[in-house]
VEXDREN-2710 file (C-alpha; in Angstrom, 1 decimal):
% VEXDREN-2710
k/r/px/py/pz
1/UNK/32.0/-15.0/-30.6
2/UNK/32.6/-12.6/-28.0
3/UNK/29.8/-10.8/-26.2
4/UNK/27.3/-13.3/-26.6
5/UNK/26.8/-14.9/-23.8
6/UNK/23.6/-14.0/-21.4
7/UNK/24.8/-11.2/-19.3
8/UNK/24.2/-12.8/-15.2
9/UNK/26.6/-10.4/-13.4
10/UNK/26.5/-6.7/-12.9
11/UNK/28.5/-4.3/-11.1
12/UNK/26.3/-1.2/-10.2
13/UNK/27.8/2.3/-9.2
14/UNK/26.2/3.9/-6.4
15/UNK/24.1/3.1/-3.8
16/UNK/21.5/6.0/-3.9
17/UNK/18.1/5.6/-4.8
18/UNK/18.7/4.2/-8.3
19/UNK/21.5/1.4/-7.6
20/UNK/19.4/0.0/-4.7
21/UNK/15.8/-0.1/-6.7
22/UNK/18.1/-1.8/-9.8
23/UNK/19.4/-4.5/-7.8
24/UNK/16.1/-5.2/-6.2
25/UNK/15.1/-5.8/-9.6
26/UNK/18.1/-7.6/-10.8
27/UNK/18.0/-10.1/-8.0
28/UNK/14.3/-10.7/-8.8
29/UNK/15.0/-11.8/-12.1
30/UNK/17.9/-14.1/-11.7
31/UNK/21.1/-11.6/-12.0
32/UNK/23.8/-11.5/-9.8
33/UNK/24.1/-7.8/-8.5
34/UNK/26.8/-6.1/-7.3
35/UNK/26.5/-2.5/-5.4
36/UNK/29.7/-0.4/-5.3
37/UNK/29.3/2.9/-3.1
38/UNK/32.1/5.5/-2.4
39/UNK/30.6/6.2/1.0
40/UNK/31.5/4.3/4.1
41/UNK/27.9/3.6/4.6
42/UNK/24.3/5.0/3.1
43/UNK/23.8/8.8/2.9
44/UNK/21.7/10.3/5.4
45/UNK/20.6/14.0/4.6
46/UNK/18.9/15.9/2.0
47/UNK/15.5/17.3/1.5
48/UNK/12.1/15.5/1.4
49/UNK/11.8/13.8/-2.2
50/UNK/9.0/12.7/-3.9
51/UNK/7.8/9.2/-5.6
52/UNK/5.5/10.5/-8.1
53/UNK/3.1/8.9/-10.7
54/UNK/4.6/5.7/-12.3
55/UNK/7.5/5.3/-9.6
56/UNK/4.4/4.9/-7.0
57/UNK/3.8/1.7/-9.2
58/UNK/6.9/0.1/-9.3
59/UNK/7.0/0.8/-5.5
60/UNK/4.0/-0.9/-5.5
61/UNK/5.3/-3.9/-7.6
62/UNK/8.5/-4.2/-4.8
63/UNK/5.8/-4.9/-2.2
64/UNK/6.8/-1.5/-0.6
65/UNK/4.0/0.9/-1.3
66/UNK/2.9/0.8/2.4
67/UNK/6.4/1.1/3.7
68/UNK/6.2/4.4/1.2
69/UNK/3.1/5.3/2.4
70/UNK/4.2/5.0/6.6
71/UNK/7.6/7.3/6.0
72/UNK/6.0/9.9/4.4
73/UNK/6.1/13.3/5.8
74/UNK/3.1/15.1/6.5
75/UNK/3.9/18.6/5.3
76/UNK/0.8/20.7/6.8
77/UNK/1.1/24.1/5.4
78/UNK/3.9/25.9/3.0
79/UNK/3.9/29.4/3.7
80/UNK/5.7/32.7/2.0
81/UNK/7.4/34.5/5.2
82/UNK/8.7/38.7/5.0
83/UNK/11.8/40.1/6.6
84/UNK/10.5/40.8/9.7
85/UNK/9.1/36.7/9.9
86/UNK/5.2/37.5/9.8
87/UNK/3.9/35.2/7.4
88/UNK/2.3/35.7/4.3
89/UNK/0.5/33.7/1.4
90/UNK/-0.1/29.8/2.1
91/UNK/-0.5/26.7/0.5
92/UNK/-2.0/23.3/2.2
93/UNK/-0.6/20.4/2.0
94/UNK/-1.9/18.8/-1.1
95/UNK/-1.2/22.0/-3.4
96/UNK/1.3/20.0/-5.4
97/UNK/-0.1/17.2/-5.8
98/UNK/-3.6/17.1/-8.0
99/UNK/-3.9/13.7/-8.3
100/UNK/-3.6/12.6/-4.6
101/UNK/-1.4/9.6/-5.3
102/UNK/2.1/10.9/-4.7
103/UNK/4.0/10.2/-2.0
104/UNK/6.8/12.6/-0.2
105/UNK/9.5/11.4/1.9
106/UNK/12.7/12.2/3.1
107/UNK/15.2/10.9/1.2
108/UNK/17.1/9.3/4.0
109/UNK/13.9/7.2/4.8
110/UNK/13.7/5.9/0.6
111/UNK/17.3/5.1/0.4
112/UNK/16.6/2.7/3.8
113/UNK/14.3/1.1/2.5
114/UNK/15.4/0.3/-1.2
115/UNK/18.6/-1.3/0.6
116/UNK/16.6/-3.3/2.9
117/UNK/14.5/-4.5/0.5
118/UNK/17.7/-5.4/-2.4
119/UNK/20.2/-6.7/0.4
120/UNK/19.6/-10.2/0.8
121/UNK/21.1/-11.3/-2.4
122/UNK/22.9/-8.8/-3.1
123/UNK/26.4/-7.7/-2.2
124/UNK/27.3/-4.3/-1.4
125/UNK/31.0/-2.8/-1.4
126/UNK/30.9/0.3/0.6
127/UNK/33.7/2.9/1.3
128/UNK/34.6/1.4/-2.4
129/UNK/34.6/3.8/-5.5
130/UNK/34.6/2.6/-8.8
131/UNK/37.8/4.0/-10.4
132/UNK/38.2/3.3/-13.8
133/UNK/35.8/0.6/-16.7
134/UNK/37.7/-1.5/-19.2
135/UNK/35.2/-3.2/-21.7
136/UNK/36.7/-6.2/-23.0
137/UNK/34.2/-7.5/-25.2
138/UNK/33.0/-9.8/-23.2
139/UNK/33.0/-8.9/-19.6
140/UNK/34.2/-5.5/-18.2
141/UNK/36.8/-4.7/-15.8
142/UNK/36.5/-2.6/-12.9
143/UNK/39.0/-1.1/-10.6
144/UNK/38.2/0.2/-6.9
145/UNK/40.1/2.8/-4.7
146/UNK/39.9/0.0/-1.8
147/UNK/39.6/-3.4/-3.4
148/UNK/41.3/-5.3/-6.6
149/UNK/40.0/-5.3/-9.8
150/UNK/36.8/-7.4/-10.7
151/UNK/35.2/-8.6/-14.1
152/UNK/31.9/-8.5/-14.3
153/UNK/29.7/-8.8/-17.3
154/UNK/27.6/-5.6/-17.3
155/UNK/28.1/-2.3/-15.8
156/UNK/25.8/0.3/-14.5
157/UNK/26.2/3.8/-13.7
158/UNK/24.1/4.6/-11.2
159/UNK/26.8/7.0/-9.8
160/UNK/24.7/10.6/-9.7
161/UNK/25.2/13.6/-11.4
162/UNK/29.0/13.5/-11.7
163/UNK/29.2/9.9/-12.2
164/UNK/32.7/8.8/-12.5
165/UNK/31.1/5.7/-14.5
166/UNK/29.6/8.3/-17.1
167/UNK/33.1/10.1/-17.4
168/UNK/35.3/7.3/-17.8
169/UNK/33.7/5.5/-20.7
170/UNK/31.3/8.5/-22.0
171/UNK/34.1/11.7/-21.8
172/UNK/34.5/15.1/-19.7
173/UNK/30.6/15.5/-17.8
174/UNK/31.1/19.0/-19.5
175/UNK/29.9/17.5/-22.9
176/UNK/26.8/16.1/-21.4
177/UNK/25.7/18.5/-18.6
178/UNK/23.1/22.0/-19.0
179/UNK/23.7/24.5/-16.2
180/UNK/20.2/25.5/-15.4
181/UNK/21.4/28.9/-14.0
182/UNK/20.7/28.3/-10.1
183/UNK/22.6/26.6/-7.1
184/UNK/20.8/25.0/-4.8
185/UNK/21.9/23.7/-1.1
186/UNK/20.9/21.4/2.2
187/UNK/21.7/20.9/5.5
188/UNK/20.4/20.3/9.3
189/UNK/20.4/22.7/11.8
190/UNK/18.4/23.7/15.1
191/UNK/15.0/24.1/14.7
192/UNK/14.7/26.7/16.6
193/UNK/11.7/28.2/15.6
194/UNK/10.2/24.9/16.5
195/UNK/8.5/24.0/13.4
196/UNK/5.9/21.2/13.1
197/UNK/5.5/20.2/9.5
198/UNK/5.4/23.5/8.1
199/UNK/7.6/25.0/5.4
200/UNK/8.9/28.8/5.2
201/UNK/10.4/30.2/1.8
202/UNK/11.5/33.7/1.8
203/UNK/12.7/35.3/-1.5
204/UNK/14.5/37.8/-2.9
205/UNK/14.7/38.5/-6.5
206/UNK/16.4/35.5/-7.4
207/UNK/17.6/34.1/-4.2
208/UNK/15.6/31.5/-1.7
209/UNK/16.2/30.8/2.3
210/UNK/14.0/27.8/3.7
211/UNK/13.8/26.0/6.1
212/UNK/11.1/22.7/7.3
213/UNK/10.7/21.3/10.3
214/UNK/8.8/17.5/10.8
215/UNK/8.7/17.7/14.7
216/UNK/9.4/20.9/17.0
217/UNK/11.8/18.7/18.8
218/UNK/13.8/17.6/15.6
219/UNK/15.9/19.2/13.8
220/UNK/14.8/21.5/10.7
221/UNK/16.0/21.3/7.1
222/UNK/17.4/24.5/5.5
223/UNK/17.7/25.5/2.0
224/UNK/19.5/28.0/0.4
225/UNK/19.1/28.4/-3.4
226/UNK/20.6/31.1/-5.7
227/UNK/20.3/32.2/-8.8
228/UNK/23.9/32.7/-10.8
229/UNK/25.8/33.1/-14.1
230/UNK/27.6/30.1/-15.5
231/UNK/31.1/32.2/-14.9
232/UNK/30.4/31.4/-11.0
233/UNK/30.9/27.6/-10.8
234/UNK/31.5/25.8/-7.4
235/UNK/33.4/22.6/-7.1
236/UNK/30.9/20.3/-6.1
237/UNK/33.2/18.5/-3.4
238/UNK/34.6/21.4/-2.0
239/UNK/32.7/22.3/1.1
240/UNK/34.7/25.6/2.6
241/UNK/34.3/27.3/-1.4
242/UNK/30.6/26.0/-1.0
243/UNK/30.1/27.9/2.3
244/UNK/32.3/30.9/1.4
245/UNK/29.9/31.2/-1.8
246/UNK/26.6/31.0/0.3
247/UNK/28.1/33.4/2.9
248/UNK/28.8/35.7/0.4
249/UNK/25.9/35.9/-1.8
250/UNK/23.7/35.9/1.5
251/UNK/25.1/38.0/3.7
252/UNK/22.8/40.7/4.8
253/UNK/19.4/39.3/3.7
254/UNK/17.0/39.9/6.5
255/UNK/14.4/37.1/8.0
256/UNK/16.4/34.0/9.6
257/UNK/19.2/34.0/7.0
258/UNK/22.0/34.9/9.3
259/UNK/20.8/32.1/11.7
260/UNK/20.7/29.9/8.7
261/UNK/24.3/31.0/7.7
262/UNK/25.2/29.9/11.4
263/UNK/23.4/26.7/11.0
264/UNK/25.4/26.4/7.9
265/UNK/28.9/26.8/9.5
266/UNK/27.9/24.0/11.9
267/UNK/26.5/21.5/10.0
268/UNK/28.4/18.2/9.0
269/UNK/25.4/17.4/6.6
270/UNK/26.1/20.0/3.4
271/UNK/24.8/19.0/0.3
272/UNK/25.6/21.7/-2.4
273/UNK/25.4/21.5/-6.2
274/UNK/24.8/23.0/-9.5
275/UNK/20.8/23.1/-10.7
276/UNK/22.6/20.9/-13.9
277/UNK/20.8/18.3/-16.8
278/UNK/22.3/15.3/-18.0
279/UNK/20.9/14.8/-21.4
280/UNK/22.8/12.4/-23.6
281/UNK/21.8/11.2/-27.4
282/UNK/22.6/7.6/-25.6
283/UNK/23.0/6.1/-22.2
284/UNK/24.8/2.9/-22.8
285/UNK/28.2/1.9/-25.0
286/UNK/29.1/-2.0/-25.1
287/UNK/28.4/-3.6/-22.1
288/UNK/28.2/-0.3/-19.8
289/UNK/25.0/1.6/-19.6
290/UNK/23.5/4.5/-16.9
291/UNK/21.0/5.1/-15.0
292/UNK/19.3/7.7/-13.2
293/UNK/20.9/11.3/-12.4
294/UNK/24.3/9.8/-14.1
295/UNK/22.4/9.4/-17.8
296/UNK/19.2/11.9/-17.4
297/UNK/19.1/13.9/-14.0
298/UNK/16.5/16.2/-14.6
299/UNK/17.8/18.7/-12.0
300/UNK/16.5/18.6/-8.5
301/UNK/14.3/21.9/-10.0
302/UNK/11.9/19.2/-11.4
303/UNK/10.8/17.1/-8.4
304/UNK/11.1/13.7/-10.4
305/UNK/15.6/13.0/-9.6
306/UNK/14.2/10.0/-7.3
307/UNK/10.9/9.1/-9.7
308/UNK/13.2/8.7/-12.7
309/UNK/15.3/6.5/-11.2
310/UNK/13.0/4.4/-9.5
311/UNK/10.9/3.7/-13.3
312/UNK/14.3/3.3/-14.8
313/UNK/15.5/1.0/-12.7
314/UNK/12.6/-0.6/-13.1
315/UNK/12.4/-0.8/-16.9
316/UNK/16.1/-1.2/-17.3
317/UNK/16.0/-4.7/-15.4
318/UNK/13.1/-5.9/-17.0
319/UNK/14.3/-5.3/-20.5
320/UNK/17.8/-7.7/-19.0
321/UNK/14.9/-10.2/-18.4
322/UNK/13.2/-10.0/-21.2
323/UNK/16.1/-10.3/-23.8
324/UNK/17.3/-13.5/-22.0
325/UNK/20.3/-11.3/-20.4
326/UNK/21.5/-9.7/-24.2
327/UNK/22.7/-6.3/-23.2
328/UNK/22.2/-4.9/-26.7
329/UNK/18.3/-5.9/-27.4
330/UNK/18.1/-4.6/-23.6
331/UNK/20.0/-1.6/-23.7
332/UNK/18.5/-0.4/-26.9
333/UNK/14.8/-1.4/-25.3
334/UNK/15.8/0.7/-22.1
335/UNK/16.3/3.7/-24.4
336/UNK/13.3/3.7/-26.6
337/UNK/10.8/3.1/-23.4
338/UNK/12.5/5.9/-21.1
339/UNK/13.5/8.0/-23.7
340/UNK/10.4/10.0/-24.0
341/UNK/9.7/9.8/-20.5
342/UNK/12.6/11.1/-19.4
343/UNK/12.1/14.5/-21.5
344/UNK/9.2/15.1/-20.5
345/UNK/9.8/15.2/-16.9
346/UNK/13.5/17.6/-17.5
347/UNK/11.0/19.7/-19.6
348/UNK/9.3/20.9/-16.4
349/UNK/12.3/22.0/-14.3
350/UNK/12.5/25.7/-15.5
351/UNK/8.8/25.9/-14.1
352/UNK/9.8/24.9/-11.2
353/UNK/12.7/27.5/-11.2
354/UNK/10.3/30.1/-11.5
355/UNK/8.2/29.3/-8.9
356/UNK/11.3/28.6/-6.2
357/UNK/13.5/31.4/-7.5
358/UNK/11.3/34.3/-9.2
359/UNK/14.4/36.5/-10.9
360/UNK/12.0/39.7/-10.4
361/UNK/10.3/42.0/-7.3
362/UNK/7.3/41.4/-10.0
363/UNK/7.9/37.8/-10.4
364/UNK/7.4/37.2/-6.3
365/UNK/4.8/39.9/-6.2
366/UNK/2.5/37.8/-9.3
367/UNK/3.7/34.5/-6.8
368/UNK/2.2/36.0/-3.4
369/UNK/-0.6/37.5/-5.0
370/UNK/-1.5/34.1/-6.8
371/UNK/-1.2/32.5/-3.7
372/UNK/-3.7/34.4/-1.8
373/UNK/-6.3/33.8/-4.5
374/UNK/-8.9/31.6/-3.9
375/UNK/-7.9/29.6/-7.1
376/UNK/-4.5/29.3/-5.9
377/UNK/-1.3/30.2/-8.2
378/UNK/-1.9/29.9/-11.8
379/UNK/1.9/29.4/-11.8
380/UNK/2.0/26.3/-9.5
381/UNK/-1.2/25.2/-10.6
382/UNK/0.4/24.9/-14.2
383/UNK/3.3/23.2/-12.6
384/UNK/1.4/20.2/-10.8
385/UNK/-0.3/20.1/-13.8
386/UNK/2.7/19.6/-15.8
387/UNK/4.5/17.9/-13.6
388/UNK/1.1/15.6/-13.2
389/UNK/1.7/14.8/-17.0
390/UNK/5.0/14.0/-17.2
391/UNK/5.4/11.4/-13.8
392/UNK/2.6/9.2/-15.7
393/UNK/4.0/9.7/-19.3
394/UNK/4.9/5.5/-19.7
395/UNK/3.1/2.7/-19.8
396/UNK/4.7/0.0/-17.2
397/UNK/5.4/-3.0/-19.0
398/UNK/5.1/-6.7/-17.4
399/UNK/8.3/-8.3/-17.6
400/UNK/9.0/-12.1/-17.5
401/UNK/10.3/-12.8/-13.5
402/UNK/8.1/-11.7/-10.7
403/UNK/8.8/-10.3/-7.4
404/UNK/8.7/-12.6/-4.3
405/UNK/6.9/-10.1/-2.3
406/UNK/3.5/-8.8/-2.9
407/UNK/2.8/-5.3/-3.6
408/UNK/1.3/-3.7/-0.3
END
């Protein structure tokens, strides 16, 4: 009868943080794992992420907690700054993280080493896009921009926010996706205030320039985040309509915004997107099923994109194991032990709007006045909290197959 076989190969989408961690996993546990990415090699770029709460376990359980540990940035102060650049109201290091056991990194550094650690055993098909997913009933077919079709007996999307995976067996991203009312980008430029682990945020009523620097003689990271009105969208490839939008909205805002804006025109490193949800009523149909941003991105607003995917990852392989390679008692055991995770942690993304984008001149006047207290933000002290919660809302399970290497 067709499409009962044990499932032993599987074509992933995407070699972010999600595809990597899965095949890891996959490999572990006796699967044959194949990584498709569009991109001629991994992404460098992006912001400092953060492995939060559960996901520090399942580092743990790859045997890459210390690596974890060793790339993590040491972020010394986060300071409000005013037009003129004196700086104002200040949080240390550990302001949001209460429970001491998170880890931030760059997500350049995590993406390193979740390929290092899934590569032997696995192949990986770069500058190779997934095109189109034919389920057959008992294997799927896959076609690739650079490479002829393959049949494969599960596939993954692991493919981000506007997974072509998602799309092609799921429909338009439009029925799946919540605008969260912001845009949010990030790119390198000059540090050329020579930043040493320090972060500046300077506001506007509903508008946020940033920029961190790790090391005076690096480069610095800059942000700019805006909020807007669904009637503004922004393709999410096009990189001059990206640029044009930020120049636009940004021109004439005082601090280092029009060096920023410079940066921006220089930079060959743009990430820009929509502050967008992905919530689905379910993640997998037949033999195809998603993972990370591409079923349940929780918007980068919530701090937990990378978390997320690291547990599910996690939690999706195991449940492979544990029904014997029967993608329907796995798939539908996936869903019921993310399912309330995963809302918990895109729950917590408008508070972490509110603190990165107040909408008001009151909203960053209750921020900086917070901030100077002595008890620290009742705002982002609600927020760790939360966000605290939510990266320990599951309960790990042990799954049969254990990893070679020791946690460590």
């Amino acid at each position: 009868m067709p499409g009962t076989a044990p499932a032993r190969t599987v074509l992933i989408a995407g070699a972010g943080i999600a595809g990597p961690a899965l095949a890891y996993w996959l490999r572990e546990r006796g699967f044959e794992p194949t990584v498709a990415e569009r991109a001629p090699a991994l992404r460098t770029g992006g912001w400092a992420i953060d492995v939060r709460g559960a996901a520090t376990e399942v580092a743990a359980r790859m045997g890459l907690a210390g690596a974890v540990r060793a790339a993590a940035v040491e972020t010394r102060s986060i300071s409000l700054v005013a037009p003129d650049g004196r700086r104002g109201a200040r949080l240390g290091a550990g302001a949001l993280s209460p429970s001491g056991r998170d880890v931030e990194l760059l997500r350049t550094d995590l993406a390193r080493l979740l390929h290092g650690a899934s590569a032997d055993g696995t192949e990986y098909l770069f500058g190779t896009a997934v095109t189109g997913v034919e389920d057959l009933g008992d294997r799927v077919r896959a076609d690739f921009d650079t490479a002829p079709p393959r049949e494969f007996d599960l596939v993954v999307g692991a493919d981000g926010l506007h997974s072509p995976v998602r799309s092609a067996v799921f429909g338009p991203e439009e029925r799946h996706s919540r605008f969260l009312g912001a845009y949010l980008s990030v790119f390198t430029m000059e540090n050329h205030l020579r930043l040493d682990r320090e972060v500046l945020l300077y506001n506007t009523p509903g508008m946020l320039a940033a920029l961190r620097g790790e090391d005076p003689d690096e480069r610095a990271y800059a942000i700019l985040a805006m909020r807007s009105g669904e009637g503004e969208p922004v393709r999410h490839r096009d990189a001059g309509a990206q640029r044009a939008a930020l120049h636009e909205r940004f021109a004439g805002t005082g601090w280092e915004v029009p060096a920023i804006l410079e940066g921006l025109d220089r930079s060959g490193d743009l990430y820009f997107d929509s502050a967008t949800q992905i919530r689905m009523d379910r993640w997998s149909r037949g033999r195809v099923v998603l993972l990370g941003d591409a079923g349940y991105c929780p918007s980068p607003l919530s701090g937990q994109g990378s978390s997320l995917a690291l547990v599910g990852a996690y939690v999706l392989a195991g449940e492979l194991a544990e029904a014997g390679g029967d993608h329907r008692r796995a798939f539908a055991g996936y869903e019921a032990e993310m399912r309330g995770f995963v809302r918990r942690n895109q729950k917590i993304a408008q508070a972490g709007m509110d603190f990165l984008l107040p909408a008001t001149r009151t909203g960053l006047r209750v921020r900086s006045l917070g901030m100077r207290a002595a008890a620290g933000l009742p705002a982002l002290a609600r927020f760790s909290s939360k966000m605290d919660r939510a990266s320990t809302a599951i309960a790990l399970k042990e799954y049969p197959g254990a990893p070679r290497r020791a946690a460590g």
